[in-house]
C-alpha positions in Angstrom: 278.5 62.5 99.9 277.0 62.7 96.4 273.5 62.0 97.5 273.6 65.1 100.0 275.0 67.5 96.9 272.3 66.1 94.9 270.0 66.5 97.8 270.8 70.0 98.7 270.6 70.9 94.7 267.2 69.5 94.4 266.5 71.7 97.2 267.8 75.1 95.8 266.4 74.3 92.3 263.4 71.9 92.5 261.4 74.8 91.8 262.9 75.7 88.4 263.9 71.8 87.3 259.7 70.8 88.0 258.9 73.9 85.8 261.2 72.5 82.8 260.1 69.0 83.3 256.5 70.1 83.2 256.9 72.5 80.4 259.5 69.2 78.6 256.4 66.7 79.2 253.7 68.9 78.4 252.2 69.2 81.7 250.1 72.6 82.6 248.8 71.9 86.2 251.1 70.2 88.6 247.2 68.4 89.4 248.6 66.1 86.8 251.1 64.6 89.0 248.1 63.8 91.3 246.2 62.5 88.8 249.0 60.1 87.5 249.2 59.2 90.9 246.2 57.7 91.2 246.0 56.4 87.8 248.7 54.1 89.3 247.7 53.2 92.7 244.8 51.9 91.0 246.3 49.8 88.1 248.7 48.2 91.2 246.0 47.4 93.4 244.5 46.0 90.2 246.6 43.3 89.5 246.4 39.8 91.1 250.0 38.9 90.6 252.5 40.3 88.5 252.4 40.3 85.0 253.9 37.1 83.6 256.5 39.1 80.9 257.4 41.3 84.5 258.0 37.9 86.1 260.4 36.3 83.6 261.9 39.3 83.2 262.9 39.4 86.9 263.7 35.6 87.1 265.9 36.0 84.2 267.9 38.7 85.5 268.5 37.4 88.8 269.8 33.9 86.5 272.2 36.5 85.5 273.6 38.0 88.8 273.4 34.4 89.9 275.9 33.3 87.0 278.3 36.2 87.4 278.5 35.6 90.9 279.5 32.2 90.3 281.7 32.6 87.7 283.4 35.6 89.7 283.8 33.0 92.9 285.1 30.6 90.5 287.7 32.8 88.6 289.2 34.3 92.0 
């Protein structure tokens, strides 16, 4: 139910929260948006594999859930 208030907000006041943001981020043509866009699709099609730090970032955090879980079926 949240996500459909949040949803119907967006709606009635994307207009006026994209001019803020733009305005808060220092962005003068929504082109920008676009531009960043691209700047991305082209850095992930870019890399080979994931960056190693990204990797053992991930691996430790799923380490993590995997211990809690554990130590939650253990406990109870």
């Amino acid at each position: 139910m949240n996500n459909y208030k949040q949803a119907l907000d967006l709606l009635s006041n994307g207009r006026m929260s994209l001019e803020r943001l733009m305005r808060e981020l220092g962005v003068s043509d929504p082109v920008t948006f676009k531009l960043w866009l691209d700047e991305e699709r082209v850095y992930l099609k870019s890399l080979v594999r994931e960056p190693a730090e990204e990797t053992l970032q991930m691996e430790y955090w799923q380490r993590l859930v995997n211990l809690t879980g554990s130590r939650y079926v253990s406990i109870h």
